[in-house]
C-alpha positions as CSV (number, residue, x, y, z in Angstrom):
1,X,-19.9,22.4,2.9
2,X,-16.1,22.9,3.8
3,X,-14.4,19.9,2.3
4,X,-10.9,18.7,3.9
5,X,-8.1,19.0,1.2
6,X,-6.0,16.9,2.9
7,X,-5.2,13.4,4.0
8,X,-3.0,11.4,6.4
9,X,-2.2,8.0,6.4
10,X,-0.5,6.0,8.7
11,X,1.9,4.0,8.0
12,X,4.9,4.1,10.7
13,X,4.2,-0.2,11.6
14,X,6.2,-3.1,11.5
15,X,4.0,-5.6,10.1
16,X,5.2,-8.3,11.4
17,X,2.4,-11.0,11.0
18,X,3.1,-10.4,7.3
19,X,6.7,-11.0,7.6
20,X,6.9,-14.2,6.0
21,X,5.1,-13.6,2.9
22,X,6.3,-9.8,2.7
23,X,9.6,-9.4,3.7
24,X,11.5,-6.4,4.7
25,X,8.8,-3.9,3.1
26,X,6.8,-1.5,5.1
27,X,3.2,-3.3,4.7
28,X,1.4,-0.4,2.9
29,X,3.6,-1.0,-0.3
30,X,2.4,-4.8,-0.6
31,X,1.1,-5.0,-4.3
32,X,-2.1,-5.9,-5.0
33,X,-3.4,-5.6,-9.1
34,X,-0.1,-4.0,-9.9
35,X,-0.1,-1.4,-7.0
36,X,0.9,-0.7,-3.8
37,X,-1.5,-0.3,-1.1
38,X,-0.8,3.5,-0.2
39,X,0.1,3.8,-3.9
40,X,-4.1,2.9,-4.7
41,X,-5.3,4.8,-1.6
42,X,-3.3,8.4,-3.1
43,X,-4.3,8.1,-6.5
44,X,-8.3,7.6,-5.1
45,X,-7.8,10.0,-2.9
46,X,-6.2,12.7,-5.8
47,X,-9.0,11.8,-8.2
48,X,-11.7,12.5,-5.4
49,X,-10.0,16.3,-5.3
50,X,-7.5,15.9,-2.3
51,X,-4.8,18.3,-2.9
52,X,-2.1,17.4,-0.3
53,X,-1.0,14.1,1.4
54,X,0.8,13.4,4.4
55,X,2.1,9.8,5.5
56,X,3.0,8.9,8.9
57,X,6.6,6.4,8.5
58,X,8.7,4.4,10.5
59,X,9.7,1.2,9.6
60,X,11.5,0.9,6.4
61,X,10.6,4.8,5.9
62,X,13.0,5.1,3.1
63,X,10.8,2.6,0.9
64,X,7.9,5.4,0.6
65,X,10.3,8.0,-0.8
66,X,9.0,7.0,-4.6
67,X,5.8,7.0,-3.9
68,X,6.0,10.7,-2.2
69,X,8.1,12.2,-5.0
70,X,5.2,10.3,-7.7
71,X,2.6,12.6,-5.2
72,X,3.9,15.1,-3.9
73,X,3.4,13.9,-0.7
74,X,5.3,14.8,3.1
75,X,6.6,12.2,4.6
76,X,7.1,12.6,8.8
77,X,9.2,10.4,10.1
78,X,8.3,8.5,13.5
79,X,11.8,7.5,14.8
80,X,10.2,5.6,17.9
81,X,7.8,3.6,15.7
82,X,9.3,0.3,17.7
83,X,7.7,1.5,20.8
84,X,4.6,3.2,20.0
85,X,1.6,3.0,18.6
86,X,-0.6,4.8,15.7
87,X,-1.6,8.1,17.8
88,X,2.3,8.6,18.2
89,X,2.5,8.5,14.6
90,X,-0.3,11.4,13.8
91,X,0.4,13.7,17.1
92,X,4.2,13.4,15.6
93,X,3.0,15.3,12.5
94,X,0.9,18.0,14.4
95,X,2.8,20.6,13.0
96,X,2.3,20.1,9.8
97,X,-1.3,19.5,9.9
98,X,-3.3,23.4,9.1
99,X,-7.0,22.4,8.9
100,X,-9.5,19.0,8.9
101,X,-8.2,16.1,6.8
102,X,-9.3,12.4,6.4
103,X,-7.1,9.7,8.1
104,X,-6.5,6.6,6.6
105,X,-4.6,3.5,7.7
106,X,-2.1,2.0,5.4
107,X,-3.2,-1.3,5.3
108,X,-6.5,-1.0,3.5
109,X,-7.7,-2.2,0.2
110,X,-11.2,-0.8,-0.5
111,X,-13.9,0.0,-3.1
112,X,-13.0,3.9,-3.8
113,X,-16.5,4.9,-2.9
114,X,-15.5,4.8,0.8
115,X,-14.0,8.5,0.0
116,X,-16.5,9.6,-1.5
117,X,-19.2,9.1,1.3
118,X,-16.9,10.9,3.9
119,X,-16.6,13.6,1.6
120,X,-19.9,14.0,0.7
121,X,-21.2,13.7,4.3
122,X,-21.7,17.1,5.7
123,X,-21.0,16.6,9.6
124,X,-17.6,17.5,10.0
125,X,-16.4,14.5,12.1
126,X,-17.0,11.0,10.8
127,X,-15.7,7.7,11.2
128,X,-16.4,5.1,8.5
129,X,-18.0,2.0,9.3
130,X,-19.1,-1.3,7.6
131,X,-21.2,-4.2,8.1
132,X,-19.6,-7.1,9.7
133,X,-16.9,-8.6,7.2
134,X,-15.9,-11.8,9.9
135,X,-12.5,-11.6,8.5
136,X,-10.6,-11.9,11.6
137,X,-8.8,-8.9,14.4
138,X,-11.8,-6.8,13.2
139,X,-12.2,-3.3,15.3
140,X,-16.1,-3.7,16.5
141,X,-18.2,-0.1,17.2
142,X,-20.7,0.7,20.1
143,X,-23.1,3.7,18.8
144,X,-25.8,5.6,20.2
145,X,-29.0,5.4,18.8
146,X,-28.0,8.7,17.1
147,X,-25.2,6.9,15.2
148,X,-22.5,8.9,17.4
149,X,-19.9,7.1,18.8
150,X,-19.5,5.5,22.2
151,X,-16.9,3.0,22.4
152,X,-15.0,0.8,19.9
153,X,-12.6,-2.2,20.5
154,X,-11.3,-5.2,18.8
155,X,-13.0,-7.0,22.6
156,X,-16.1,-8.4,22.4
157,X,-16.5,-8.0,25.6
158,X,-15.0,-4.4,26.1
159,X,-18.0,-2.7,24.5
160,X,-21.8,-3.4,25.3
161,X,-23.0,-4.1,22.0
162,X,-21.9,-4.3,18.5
163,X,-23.3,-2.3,15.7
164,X,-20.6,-2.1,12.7
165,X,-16.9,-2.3,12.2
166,X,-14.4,0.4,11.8
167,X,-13.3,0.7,8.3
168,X,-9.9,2.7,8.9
169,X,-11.2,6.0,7.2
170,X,-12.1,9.1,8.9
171,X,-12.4,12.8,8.2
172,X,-11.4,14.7,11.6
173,X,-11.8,18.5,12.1
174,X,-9.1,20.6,13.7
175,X,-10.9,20.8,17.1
176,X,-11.4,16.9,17.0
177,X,-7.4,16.4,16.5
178,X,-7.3,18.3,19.1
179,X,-9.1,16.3,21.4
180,X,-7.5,13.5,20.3
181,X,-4.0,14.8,20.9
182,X,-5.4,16.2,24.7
183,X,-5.9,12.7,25.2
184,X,-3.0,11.3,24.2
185,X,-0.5,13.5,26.3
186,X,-2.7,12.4,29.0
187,X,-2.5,8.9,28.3
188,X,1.4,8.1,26.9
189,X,2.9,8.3,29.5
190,X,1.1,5.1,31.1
191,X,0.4,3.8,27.4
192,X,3.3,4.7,24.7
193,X,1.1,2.4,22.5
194,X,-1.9,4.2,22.6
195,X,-3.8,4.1,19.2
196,X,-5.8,6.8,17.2
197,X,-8.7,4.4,18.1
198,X,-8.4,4.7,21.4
199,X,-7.8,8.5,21.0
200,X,-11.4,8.8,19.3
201,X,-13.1,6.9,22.1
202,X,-11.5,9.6,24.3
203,X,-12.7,12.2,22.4
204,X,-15.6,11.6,21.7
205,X,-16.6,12.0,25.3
206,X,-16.1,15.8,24.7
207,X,-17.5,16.1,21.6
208,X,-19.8,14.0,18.7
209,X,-18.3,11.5,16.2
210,X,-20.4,10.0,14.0
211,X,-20.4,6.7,12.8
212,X,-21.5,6.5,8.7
213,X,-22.0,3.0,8.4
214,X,-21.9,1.9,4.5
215,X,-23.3,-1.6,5.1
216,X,-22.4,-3.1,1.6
217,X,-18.8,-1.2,1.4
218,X,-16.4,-3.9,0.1
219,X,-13.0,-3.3,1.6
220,X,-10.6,-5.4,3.9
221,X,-7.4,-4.6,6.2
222,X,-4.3,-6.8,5.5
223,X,-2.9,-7.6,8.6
224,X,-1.4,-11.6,8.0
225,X,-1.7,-14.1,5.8
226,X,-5.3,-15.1,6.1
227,X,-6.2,-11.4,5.4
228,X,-4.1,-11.4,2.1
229,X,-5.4,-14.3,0.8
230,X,-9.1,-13.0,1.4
231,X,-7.9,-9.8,-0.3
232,X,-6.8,-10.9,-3.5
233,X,-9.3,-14.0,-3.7
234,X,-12.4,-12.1,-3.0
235,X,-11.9,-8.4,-2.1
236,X,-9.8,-7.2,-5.1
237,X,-11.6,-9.2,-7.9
238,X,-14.8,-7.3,-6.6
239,X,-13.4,-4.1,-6.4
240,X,-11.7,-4.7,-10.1
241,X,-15.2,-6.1,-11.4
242,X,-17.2,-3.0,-10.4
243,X,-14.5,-0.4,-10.9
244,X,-13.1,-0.9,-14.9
């Protein structure tokens, strides 16, 4: 089994529903247990073996110049992050993407397990998925009854049914990011603010994704207030319980 070696996160938006209680900080260095979102995702990510890291900027880019230098990481800037949305972000670093890799948003506090099942899963292109978590702006999945995936959206009423939640983690194979850039050329026009989500929907019409769904995976994206307080009330003393 061909294991990616490198991961991508995203991390170009504003966060502006967090504005009050964060301000002037891209929203991937908010500090939860002495460390930065992104900070905790790259050393999780370096102690499960990935070699190289990538992160997607915009806003506020220069704050993520420590953490790069601490990791070794590439930073690509997104100069139009204002006016576009999170596919912009990873089809702006094509070029510096050689093989599969796992995607990760910035936003994400979670149990450091949630690597480890994408790695260890042996199907080359796999989004991560959890049971429902009722926090609030959750992304809500539509699988096949082969656990492949057939629409997502954070609509109710978009998809037919509801199976899991996205988590924000993926592993993607070079022909999949392929895919998913085909679809956003075709779409960016019309839709500057076309998201990776949507790009995986569109792709997966051409070829299988499938959806590993980790039903007791504790984890939770910060997004606003409400979503912070939930993370460091009951998220993070979990994840510190099971993890020292």
């Amino acid at each position: 089994m061909n294991k990616p070696d490198t991961a991508i996160i995203l991390a170009a938006g504003l966060g502006s529903r967090l504005e009050a209680v964060f301000p002037g900080k891209p929203k991937g260095l908010l500090e939860i247990g002495g460390m930065s979102l992104v900070g905790r995702s790259l050393n999780i990510l370096k102690t499960s073996g990935i070699e190289r890291f990538l992160i997607g900027t915009g806003y506020r880019d220069r704050y993520y110049e420590p953490l790069a230098k601490q990791f070794d990481a590439v930073c690509v800037f997104n100069g139009k992050f204002s006016e576009t949305g999170s596919m912009y972000t990873l089809w702006n670093m094509r070029h510096c993407i050689g093989g599969a890799f796992l995607l990760l948003e910035s936003d994400l506090l979670y149990h450091p397990s949630a690597i480890d099942i994408l790695l260890d899963d042996e199907r080359a292109d796999v989004i991560l998925a959890s049971g429902p978590t009722h926090s609030g702006d959750e992304v809500f999945i539509e699988c096949s009854n082969d656990g492949l995936l057939i629409n997502m959206s954070k609509y109710r009423s978009v998809i037919s049914k509801t199976d899991t939640e996205l988590v924000g983690i993926s592993k993607i194979s070079t022909g999949l990011f392929r895919l998913m850039c085909d679809a956003f050329e075709q779409s960016s026009e019309d839709n500057p603010k076309f998201d990776y989500e949507e790009a995986l929907v569109a792709a997966s019409k051409r070829s299988p994704i499938y959806v590993k769904k980790s039903e007791a995976l504790v984890w939770c994206e910060i997004d606003d207030p409400s979503h912070l307080k939930r993370a460091t009330g009951v998220i993070w003393p979990l994840i510190r319980k099971d993890c020292r």
